[in-house]
C-alpha positions as CSV (number, residue, x, y, z in Angstrom):
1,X,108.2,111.4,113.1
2,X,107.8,108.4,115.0
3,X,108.8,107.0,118.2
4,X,107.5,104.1,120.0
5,X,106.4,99.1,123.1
6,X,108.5,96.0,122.6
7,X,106.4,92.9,123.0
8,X,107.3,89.4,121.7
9,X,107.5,90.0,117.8
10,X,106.8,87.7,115.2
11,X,109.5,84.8,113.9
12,X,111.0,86.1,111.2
13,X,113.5,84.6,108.3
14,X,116.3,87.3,109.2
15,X,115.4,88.9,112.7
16,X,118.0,91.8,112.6
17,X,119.8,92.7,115.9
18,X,119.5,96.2,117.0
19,X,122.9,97.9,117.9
20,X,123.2,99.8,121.0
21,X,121.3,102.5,119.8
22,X,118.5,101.0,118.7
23,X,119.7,101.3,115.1
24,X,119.5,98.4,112.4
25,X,121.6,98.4,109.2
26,X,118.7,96.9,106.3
27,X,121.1,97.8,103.5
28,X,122.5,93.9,103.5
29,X,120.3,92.3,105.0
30,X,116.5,90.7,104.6
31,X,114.0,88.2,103.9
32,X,115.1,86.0,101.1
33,X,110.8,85.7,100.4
34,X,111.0,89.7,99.9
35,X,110.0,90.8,96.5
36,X,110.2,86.8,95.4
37,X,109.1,86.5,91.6
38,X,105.8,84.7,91.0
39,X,106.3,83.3,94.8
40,X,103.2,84.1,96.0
41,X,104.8,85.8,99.2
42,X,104.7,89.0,101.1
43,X,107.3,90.5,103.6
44,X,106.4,92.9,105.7
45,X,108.6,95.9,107.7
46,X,108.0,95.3,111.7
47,X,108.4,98.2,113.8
48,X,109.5,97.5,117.6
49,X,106.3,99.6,118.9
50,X,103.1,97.8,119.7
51,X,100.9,99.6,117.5
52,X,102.8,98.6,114.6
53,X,102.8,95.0,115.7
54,X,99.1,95.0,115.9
55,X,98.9,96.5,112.0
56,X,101.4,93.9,111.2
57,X,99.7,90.9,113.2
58,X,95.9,91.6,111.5
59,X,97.9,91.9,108.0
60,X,99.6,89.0,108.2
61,X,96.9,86.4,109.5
62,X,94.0,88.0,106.9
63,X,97.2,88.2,104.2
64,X,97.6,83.5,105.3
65,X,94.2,82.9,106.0
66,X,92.3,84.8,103.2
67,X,94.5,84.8,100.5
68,X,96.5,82.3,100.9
69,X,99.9,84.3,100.9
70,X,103.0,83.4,103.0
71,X,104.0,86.1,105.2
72,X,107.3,87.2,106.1
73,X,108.0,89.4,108.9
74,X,111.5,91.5,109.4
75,X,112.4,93.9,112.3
76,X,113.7,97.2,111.3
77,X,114.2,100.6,112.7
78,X,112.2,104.1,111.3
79,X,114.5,105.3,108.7
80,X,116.4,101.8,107.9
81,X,113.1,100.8,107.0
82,X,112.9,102.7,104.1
83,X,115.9,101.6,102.5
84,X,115.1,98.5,102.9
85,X,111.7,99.0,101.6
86,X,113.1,101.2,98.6
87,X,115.4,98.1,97.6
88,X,112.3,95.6,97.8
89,X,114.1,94.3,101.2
90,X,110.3,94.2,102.4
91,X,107.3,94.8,100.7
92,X,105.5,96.8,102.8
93,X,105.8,99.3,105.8
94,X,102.1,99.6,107.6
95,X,102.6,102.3,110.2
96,X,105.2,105.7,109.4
97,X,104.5,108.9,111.4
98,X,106.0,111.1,109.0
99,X,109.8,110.8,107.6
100,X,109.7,114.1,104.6
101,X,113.4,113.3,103.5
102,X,112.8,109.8,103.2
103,X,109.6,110.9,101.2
104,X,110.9,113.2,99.0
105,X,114.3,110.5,97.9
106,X,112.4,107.3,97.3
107,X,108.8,108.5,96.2
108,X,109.3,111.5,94.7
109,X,112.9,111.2,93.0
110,X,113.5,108.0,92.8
111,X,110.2,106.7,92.6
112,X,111.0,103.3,94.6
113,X,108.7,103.6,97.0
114,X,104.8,104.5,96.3
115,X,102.2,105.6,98.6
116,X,99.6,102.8,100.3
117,X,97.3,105.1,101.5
118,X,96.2,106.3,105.3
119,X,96.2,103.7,108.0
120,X,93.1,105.3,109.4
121,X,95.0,105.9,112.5
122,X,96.3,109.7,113.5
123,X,99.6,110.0,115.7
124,X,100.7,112.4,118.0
125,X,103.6,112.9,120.3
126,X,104.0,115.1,123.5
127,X,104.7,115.6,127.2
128,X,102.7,113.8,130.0
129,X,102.3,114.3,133.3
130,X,100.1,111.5,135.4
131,X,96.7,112.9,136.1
132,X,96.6,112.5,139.5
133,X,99.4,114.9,139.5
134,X,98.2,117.4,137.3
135,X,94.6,117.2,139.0
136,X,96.5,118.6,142.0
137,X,98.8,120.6,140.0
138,X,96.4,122.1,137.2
139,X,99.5,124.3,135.7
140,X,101.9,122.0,134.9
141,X,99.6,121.1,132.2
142,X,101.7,124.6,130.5
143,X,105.0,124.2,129.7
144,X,105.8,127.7,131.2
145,X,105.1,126.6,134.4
146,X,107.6,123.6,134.2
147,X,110.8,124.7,135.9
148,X,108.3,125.5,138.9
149,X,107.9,121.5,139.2
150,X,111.7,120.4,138.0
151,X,112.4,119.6,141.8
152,X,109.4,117.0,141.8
153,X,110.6,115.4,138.8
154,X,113.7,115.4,139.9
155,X,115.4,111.7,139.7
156,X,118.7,109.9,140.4
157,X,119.6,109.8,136.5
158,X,118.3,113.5,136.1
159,X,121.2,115.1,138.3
160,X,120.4,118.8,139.7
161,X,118.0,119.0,137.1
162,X,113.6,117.5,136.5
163,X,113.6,114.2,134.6
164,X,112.0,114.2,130.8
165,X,111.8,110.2,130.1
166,X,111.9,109.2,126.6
167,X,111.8,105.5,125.8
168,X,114.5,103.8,122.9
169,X,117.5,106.5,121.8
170,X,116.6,105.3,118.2
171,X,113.6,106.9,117.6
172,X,114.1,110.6,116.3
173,X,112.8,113.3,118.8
174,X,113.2,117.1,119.5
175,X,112.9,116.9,122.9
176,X,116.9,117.7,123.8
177,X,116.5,120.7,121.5
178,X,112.9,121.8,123.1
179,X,114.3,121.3,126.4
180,X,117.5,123.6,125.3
181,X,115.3,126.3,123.5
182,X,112.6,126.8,126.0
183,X,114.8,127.4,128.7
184,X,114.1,124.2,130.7
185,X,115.7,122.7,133.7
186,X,115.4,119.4,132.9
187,X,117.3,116.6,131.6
188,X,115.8,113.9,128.7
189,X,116.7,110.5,129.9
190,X,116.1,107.4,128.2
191,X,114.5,104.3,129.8
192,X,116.5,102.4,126.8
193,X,113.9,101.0,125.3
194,X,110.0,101.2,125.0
195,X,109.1,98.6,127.1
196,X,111.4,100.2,130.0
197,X,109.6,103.4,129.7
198,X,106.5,101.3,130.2
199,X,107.7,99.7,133.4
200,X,109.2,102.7,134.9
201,X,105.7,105.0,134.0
202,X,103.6,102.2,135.6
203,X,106.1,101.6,138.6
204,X,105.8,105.7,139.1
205,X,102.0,105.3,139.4
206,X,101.4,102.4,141.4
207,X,104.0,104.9,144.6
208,X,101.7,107.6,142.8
209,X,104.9,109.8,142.3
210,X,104.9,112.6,139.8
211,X,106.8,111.8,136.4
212,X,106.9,113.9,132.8
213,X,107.5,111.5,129.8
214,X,107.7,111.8,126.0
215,X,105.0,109.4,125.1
216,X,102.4,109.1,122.2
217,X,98.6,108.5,121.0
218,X,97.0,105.8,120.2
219,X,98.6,104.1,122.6
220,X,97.5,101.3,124.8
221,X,99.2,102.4,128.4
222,X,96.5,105.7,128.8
223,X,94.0,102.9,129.7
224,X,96.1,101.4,132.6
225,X,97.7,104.8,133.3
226,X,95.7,108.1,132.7
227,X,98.0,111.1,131.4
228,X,97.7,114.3,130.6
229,X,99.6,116.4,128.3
230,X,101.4,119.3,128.9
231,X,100.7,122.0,126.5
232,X,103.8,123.2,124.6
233,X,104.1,126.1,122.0
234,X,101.7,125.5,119.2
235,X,102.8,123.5,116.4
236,X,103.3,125.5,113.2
237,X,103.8,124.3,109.6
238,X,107.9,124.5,109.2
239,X,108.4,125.1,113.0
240,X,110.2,122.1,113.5
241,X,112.5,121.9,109.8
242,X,115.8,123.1,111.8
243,X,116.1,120.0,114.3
244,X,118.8,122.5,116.5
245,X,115.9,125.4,116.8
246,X,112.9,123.9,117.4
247,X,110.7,125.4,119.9
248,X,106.9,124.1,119.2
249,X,104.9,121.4,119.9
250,X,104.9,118.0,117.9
251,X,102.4,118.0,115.2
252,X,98.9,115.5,114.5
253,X,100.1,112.8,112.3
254,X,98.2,110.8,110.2
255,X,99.8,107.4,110.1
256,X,100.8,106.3,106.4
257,X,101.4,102.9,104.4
258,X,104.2,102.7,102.0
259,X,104.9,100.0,99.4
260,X,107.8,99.1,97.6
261,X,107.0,100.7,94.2
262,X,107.8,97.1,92.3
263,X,105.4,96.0,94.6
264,X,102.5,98.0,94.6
265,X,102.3,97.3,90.7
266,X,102.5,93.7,90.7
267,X,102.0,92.4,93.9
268,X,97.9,91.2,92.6
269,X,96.0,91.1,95.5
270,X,98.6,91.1,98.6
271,X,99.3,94.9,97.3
272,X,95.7,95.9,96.7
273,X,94.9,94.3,100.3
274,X,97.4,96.3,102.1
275,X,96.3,99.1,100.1
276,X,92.6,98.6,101.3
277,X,94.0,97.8,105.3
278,X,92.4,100.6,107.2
279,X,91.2,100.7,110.5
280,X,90.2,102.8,113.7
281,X,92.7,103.7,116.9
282,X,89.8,101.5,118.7
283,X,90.6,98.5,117.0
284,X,94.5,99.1,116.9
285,X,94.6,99.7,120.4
286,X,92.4,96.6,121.0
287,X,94.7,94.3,119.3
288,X,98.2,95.8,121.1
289,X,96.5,95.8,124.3
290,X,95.9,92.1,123.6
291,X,99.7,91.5,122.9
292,X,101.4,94.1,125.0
293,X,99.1,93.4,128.1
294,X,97.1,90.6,127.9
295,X,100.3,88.7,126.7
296,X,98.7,87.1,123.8
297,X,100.8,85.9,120.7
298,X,100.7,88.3,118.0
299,X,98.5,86.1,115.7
300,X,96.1,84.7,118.9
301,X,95.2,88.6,119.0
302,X,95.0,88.6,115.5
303,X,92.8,85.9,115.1
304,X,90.6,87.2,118.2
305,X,90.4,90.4,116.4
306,X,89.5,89.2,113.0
307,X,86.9,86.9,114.9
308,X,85.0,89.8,115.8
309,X,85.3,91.9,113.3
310,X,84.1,90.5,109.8
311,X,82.2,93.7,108.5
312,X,85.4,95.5,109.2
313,X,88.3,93.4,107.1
314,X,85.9,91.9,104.8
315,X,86.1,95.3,102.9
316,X,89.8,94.9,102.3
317,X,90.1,92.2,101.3
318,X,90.2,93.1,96.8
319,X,87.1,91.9,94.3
């Protein structure tokens, strides 16, 4: 389960809009280079988070500069994206945090959709408090001892009740549910959109003013703005397969690649690249931090990256 920071994304042939709910409808729409026969052209599934963008950005200049491929990027949503990636819409999704019904239709029923392998990268979601409030407040860090601090979280948007910020509506998260099932005064509110939840955490800390969020690792933002995570019941295998009951903690994630199954068998050396692509959180969070804070264009941090980091890609790129 993923959920993620918008930053300017890559031109692409068919940019979809997103509807007001962050949503993006891939069944009709794509790249007209995706799954192109003997066109020596790759399309790849961009997420709206920043992570994803760096995968994608790294991908896409070694993909031009290496091996000579044109590369196609197309914005789409979580679970759109694997539609689209099941019809060969795109070729390749670099960065999913875990979708098991989407798994189970495409890869193991219908077989349109094959594994790529581990992104190297492990994901995990939770609750965060800044740490110059939970140095002062040591037990807030347990989600028991919430409700004692729902006053101080307490916003405009949040009513009678603490504030729980999430970011974009689209993303799929338990939190209603977790707030509903362990008994929490608190309200989820959503910023709108990723980059919204970034502003609003770092306007928070500059008036140093207590705040809970949804928010995620690897991410970029813990550099500029320490958090720390409040401890929720323990994540169990199964614990969260009833979306209305779910009472635990989100679970440690290692990020996956997926390739359209067409694809992965004859896409020569694009597919066994992307196959190969694996890196550290280091190096992802280097790249986003490039885009997302340093401003840089997707392929300057790209080509920065790559730059400095020969030993690294040189191994993915196929024999």
């Amino acid at each position: 389960m993923r959920k993620r920071i918008l930053a300017p994304l890559f031109a692409a042939v068919t940019l979809l809009p997103l509807t007001a709910c962050g949503a993006a409808d891939m069944t009709r729409q794509a790249s007209p280079y995706a799954a192109a026969q003997g066109a020596k052209t790759v399309t790849l599934s961009l997420q709206s988070w920043v992570g994803a963008q760096a995968n994608v950005a790294v991908a896409k200049y070694l993909l031009e500069h290496e091996l000579g491929y044109r590369v196609d990027t197309v914005q789409v949503d979580e679970v759109p994206a694997w539609d689209a990636l099941s019809q060969g819409r795109v070729d390749a999704l670099m960065e999913d945090w875990g979708h098991p019904e989407q798994e189970q239709r495409y890869v193991e029923d219908k077989k349109t959709i094959a594994r790529g392998g581990d992104l190297g990268v492990t994901g995990h979601i939770g609750w965060f408090v800044p740490t110059y409030f939970a140095e002062k407040h040591p037990d807030v860090t347990d989600w028991k001892n919430l409700n004692k601090y729902a006053d101080q979280f307490r916003t405009a948007e949040s009513g009678g009740k603490g504030q729980l910020m999430d970011g974009s509506p689209s993303y799929v998260t338990n939190d209603k549910a977790l707030v509903k099932n362990l008994g929490l005064d608190y309200k989820v509110v959503f910023a709108g959109s990723e980059a919204a939840q970034i502003t609003q955490i770092k306007q928070f800390a500059k008036e140093k003013k207590p705040f809970l969020t949804y928010w995620y690792k690897p991410q970029w933002l813990f550099e500029k703005v320490p958090m720390t995570e409040v401890k929720l019941p323990a994540y169990k295998e199964g614990c969260d397969a009833d979306p209305e009951k779910v009472a635990c903690a989100y679970p440690h994630t290692p990020l996956q690649k997926f390739l359209n199954a067409d694809f992965a068998k004859k896409g020569g050396k694009a597919a066994a690249f992307l196959k190969n692509f694996r890196w550290t959180t280091e190096a992802q969070n280097d790249v986003a931090l490039m885009i997302a804070e340093q401003k840089l264009a997707p392929e300057e941090a790209a080509e920065k990256w790559v730059e400095a980091n020969e030993s690294t890609w040189r191994a993915w790129l196929p024999k």
